[in-house]
Kinemage of the C-alpha trace (Angstrom):
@kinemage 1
@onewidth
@group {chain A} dominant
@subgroup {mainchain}
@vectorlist {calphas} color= white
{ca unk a 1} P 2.688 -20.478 -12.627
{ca unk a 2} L 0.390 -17.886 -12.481
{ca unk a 3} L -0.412 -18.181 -8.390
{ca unk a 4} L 3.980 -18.434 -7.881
{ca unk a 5} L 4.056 -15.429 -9.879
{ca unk a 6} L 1.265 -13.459 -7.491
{ca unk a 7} L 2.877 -14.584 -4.569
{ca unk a 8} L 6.709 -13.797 -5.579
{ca unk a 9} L 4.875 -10.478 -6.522
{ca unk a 10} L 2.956 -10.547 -3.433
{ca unk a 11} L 5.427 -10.754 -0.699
{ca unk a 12} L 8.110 -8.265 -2.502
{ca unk a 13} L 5.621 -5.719 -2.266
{ca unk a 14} L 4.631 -6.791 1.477
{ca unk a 15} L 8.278 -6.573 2.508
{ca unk a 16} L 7.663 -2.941 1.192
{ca unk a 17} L 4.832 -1.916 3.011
{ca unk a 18} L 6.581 -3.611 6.227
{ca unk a 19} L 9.023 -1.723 6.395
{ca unk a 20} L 7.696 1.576 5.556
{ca unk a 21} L 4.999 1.000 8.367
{ca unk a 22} L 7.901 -0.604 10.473
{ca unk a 23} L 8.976 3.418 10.543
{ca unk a 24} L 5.677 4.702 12.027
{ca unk a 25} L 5.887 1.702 14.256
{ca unk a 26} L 9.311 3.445 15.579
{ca unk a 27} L 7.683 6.711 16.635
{ca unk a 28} L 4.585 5.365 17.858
{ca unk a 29} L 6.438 3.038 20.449
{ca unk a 30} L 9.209 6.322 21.277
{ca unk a 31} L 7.039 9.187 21.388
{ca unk a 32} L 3.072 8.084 20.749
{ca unk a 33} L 3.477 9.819 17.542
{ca unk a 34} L 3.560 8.949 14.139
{ca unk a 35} L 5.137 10.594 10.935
{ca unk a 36} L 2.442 10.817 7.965
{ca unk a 37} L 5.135 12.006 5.490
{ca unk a 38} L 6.439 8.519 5.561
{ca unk a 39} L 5.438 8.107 1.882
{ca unk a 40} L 7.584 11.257 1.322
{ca unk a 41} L 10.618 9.912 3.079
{ca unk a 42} L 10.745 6.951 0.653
{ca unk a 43} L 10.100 8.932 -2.425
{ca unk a 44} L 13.034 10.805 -1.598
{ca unk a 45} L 15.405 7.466 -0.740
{ca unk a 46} L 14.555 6.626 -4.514
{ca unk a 47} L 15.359 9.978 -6.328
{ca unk a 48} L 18.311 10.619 -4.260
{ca unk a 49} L 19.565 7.237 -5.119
{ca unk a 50} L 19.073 7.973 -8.580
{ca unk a 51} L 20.066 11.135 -9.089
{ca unk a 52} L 23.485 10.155 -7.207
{ca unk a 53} L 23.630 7.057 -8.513
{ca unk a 54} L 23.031 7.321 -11.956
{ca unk a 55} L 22.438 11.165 -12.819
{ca unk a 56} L 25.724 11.743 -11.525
{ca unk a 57} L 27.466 8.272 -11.507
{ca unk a 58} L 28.540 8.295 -8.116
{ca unk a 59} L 29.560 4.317 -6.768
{ca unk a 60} L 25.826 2.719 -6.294
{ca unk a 61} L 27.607 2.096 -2.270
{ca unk a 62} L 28.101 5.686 -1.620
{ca unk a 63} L 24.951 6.864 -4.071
{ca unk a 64} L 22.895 4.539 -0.887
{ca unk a 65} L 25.082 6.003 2.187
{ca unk a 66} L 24.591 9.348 1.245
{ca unk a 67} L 20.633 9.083 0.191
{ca unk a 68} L 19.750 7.407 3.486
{ca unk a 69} L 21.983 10.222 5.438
{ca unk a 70} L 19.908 12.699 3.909
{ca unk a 71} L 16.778 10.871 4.763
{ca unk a 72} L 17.386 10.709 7.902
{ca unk a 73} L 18.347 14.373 8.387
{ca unk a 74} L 14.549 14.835 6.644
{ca unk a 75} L 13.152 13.232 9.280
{ca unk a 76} L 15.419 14.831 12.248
{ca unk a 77} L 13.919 18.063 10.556
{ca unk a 78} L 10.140 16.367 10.297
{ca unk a 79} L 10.191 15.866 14.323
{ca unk a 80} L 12.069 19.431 15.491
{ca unk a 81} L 9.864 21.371 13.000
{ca unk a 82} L 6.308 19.269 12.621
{ca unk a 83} L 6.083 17.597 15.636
{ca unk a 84} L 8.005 18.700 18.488
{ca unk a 85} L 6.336 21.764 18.953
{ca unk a 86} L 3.234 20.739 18.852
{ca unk a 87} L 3.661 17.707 21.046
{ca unk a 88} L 5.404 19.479 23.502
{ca unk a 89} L 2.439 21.476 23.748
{ca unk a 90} L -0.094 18.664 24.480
{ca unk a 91} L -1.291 19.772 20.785
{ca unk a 92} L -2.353 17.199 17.796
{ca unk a 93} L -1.728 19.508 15.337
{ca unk a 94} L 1.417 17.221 14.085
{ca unk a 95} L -1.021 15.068 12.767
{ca unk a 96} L -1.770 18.007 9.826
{ca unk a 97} L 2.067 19.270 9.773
{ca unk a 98} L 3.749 15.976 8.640
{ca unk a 99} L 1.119 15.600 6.129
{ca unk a 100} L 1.957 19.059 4.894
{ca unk a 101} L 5.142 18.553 5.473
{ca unk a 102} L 4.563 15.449 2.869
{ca unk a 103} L 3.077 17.580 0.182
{ca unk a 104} L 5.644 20.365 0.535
{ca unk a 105} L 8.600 18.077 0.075
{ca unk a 106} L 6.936 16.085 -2.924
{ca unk a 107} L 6.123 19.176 -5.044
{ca unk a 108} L 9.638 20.836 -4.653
{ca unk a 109} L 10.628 17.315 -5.705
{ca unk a 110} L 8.049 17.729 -9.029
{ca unk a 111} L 10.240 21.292 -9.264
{ca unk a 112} L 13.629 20.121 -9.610
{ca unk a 113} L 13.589 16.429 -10.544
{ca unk a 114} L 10.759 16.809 -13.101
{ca unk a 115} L 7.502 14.953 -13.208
{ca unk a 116} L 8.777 12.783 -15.839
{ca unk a 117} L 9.325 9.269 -14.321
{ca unk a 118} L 12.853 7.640 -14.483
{ca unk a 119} L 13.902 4.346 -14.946
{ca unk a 120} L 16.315 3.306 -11.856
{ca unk a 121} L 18.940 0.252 -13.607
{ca unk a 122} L 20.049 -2.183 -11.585
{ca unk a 123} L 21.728 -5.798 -12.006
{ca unk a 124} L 19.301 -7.077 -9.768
{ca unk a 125} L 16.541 -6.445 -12.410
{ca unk a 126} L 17.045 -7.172 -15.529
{ca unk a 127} L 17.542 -11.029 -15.738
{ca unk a 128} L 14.405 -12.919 -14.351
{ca unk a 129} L 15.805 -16.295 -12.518
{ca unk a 130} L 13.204 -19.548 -12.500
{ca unk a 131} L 11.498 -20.091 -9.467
{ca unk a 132} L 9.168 -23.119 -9.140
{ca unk a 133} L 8.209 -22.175 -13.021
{ca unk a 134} L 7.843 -18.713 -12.425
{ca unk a 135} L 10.056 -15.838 -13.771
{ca unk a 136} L 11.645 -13.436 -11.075
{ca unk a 137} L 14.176 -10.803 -10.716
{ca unk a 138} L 16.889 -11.666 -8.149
{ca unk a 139} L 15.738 -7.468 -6.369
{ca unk a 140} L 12.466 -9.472 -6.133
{ca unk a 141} L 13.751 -12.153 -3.439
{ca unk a 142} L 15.823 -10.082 -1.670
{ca unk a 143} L 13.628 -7.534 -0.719
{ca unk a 144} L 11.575 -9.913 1.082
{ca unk a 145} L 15.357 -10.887 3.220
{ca unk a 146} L 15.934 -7.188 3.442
{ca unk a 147} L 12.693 -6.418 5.395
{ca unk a 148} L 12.722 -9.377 7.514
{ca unk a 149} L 16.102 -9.165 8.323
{ca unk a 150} L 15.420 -5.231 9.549
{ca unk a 151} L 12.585 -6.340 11.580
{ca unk a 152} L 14.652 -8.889 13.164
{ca unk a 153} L 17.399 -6.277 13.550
{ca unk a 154} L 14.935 -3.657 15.092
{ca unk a 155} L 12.730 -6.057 17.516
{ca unk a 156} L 16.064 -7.270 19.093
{ca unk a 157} L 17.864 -3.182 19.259
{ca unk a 158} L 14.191 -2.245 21.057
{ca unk a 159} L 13.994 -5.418 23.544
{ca unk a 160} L 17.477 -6.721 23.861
{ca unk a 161} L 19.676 -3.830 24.792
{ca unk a 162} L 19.778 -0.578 26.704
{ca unk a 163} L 19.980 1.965 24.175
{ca unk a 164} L 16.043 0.176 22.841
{ca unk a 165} L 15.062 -0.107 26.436
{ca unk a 166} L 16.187 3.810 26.871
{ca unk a 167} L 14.087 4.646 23.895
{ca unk a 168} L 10.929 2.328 24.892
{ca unk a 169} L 10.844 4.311 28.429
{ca unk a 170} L 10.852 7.417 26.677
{ca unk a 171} L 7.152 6.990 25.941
{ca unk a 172} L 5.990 5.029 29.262
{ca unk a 173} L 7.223 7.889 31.490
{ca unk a 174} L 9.264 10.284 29.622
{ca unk a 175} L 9.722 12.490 33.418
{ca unk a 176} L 11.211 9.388 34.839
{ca unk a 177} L 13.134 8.611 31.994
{ca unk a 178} L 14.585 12.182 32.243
{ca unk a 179} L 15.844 11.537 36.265
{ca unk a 180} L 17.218 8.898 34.700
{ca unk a 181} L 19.617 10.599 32.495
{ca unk a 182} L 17.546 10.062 29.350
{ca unk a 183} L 17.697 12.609 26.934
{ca unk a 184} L 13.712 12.694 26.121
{ca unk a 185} L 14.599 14.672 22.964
{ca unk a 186} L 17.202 13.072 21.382
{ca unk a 187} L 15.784 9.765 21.670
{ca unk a 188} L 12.535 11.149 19.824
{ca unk a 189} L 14.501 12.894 17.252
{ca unk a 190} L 16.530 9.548 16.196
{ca unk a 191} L 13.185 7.930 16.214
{ca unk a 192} L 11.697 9.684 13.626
{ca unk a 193} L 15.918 9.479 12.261
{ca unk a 194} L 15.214 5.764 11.992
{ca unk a 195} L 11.869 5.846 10.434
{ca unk a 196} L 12.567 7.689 7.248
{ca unk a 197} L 15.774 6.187 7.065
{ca unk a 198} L 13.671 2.727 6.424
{ca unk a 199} L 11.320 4.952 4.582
{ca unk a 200} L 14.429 5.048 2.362
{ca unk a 201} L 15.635 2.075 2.682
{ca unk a 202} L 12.146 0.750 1.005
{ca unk a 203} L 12.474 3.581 -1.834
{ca unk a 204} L 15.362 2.517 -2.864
{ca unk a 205} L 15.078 -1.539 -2.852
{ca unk a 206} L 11.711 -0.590 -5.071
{ca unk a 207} L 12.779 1.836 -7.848
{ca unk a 208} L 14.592 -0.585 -10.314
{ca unk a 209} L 11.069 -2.154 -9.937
{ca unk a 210} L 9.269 0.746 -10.496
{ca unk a 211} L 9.525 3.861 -12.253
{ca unk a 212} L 10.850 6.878 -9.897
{ca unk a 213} L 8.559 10.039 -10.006
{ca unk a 214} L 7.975 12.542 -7.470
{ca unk a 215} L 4.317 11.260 -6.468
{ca unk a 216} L 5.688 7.618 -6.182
{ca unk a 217} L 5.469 7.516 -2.545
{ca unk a 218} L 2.063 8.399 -1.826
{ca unk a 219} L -0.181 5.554 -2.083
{ca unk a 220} L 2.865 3.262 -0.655
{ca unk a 221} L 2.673 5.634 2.204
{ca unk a 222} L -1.182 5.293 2.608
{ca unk a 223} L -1.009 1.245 2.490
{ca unk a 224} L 2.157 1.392 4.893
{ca unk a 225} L -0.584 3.093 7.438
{ca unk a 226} L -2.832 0.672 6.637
{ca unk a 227} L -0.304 -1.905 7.024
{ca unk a 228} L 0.615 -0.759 10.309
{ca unk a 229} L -2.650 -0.615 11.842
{ca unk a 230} L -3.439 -3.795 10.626
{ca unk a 231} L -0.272 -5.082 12.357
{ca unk a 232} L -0.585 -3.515 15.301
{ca unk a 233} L 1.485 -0.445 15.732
{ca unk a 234} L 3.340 -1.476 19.193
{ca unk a 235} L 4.432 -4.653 17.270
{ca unk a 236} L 7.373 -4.677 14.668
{ca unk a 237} L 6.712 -8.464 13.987
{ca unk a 238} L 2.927 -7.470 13.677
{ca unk a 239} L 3.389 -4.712 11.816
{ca unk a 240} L 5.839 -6.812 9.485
{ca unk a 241} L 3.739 -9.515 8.867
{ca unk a 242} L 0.464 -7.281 8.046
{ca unk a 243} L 2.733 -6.247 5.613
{ca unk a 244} L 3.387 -9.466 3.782
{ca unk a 245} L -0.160 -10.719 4.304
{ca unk a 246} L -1.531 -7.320 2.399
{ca unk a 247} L 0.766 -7.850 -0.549
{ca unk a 248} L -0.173 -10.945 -1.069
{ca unk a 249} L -3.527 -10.389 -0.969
{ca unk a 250} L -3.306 -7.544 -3.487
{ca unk a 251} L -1.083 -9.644 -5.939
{ca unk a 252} L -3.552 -12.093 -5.815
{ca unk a 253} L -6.420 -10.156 -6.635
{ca unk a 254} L -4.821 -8.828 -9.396
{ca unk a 255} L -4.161 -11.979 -10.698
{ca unk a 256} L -7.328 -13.483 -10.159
{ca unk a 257} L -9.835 -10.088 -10.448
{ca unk a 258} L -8.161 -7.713 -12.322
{ca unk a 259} L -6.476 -4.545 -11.215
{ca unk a 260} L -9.383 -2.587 -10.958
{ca unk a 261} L -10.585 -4.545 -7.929
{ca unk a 262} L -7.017 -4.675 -6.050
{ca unk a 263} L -7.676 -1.265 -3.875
{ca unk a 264} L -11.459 -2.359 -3.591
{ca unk a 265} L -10.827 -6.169 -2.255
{ca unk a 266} L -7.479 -5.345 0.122
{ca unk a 267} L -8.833 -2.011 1.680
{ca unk a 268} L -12.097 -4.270 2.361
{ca unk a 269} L -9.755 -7.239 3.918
{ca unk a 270} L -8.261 -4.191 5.854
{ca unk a 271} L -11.565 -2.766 7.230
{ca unk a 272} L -12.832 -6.581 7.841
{ca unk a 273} L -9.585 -7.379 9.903
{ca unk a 274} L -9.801 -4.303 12.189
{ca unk a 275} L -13.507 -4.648 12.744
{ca unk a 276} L -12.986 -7.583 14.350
{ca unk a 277} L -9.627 -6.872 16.380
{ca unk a 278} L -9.545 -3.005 16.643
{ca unk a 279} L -6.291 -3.115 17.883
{ca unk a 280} L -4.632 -4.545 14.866
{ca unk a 281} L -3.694 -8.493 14.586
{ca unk a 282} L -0.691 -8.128 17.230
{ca unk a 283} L -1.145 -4.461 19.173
{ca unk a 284} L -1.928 -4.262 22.497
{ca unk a 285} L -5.161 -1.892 23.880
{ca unk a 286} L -3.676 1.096 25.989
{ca unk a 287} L -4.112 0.501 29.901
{ca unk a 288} L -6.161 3.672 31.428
{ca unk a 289} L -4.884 3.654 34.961
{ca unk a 290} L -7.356 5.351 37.223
């Protein structure tokens, strides 16, 4: 009972850091950049649901629509005001701007939604179901469809039709993909679109699980790096099942350790796994053409 329990556990949370590293998997393949406020983006899916949802009882349907829209406007504004200039400029200096960019949204977050955290009800958690002896809620086994099913979605947009193939040339040759009648910009833009909306996306399928608070997205954000490394971040299916393999490794030693040892034993896995394949388990060494 106690190992079904760890790995229900396990591979909800995976799902979670999937598809918060599936975002910076979205940039890095569009633009060779990645957004470090990822965290940030999901913290805000989860107050936005609740405070349209249930502060001010909006339908749950729209409460969603209109938290993801504004998530993805946060990260429209993340690329044309962290990143774009200083890409465009040959600069890494994005790297420091989306993390400030991070920390700026989550304290004016602390400012107006209060540091106090919130319960987030849902249906979907509050009547464990049996499975194979072990309790679980119902948000519990569908988060692990949700993710999957996104992956699935996003590996066949990217490879199977021309808007993905449009967006993957972007970052091969973005001057040829220009004379092509690309526009470079707009395709980066609804990149970083895409990867908070996950960002949300995750937030939301997690906060009837967990309390919502203003610093709830940090450490999910720092494992969803992790996560992505790990996975490789030119592969979505890597990057997706790093994710799954990490949560289960840190529901297990919880169960079996203790929860002091769960950061201690899964970053170790991590820096284990990427000593011996630097590029992650499914990402592909850059080719320096000379």
């Amino acid at each position: 009972m106690l190992i079904t329990a760890a790995i229900i556990s396990g591979i909800g949370l995976g799902s979670m850091y999937g598809l918060i590293a599936l975002g910076f998997h979205v940039t890095y393949v569009v633009s060779s950049t990645v957004n470090f406020s990822q965290g940030s983006a999901m913290m805000l899916g989860a107050v936005l649901g609740y405070t349209f949802g249930v502060r001010l009882h909006w339908p749950m349907p729209l409460a969603v629509l209109a938290a993801l829209a504004l998530c993805g406007l946060f990260g429209l504004v993340v690329e044309r005001m962290l990143v774009r200039p200083f890409a465009e400029r040959g600069s890494n200096g994005w790297l420091m701007a989306t993390v400030a960019g991070g920390i700026v949204l989550e304290n004016a977050t602390l400012f107006t939604f209060g540091k106090e955290p919130r319960s987030f009800p849902s249906w979907l958690a509050e009547k464990p179901v049996d499975v194979f002896g072990a309790g679980a809620y119902p948000l519990q086994l569908l988060i692990p469809l949700a993710g999957l099913g996104i992956a699935v979605v996003l590996h066949l947009v990217l490879h199977r039709t021309r808007i993905g193939k449009a967006l993957l040339a972007v970052v091969q040759n973005p001057d040829a993909a220009r004379l092509m009648g690309i526009d470079v910009r707009l395709a980066i833009a609804a990149s970083y679109a895409v990867s908070t909306v996950l960002a949300g996306i995750a937030g939301l399928l997690i906060a009837p699980l967990f309390s919502v608070h203003s610093e709830m997205g940090t450490l999910f954000g720092i494992k969803a790096f992790a996560v992505a490394i790990l996975g490789g971040l030119t592969s979505a299916w890597g990057v997706m099942l790093a994710g799954l393999a990490y949560g289960l490794i840190e529901a297990m030693a919880t169960a079996f350790l203790g929860s002091v040892y769960t950061q201690i034993v899964a970053f170790s896995v991590v820096i284990l796994a990427l000593t011996a394949m630097p590029n992650g388990l499914f990402g592909r060494a850059a080719v320096n053409k000379v």
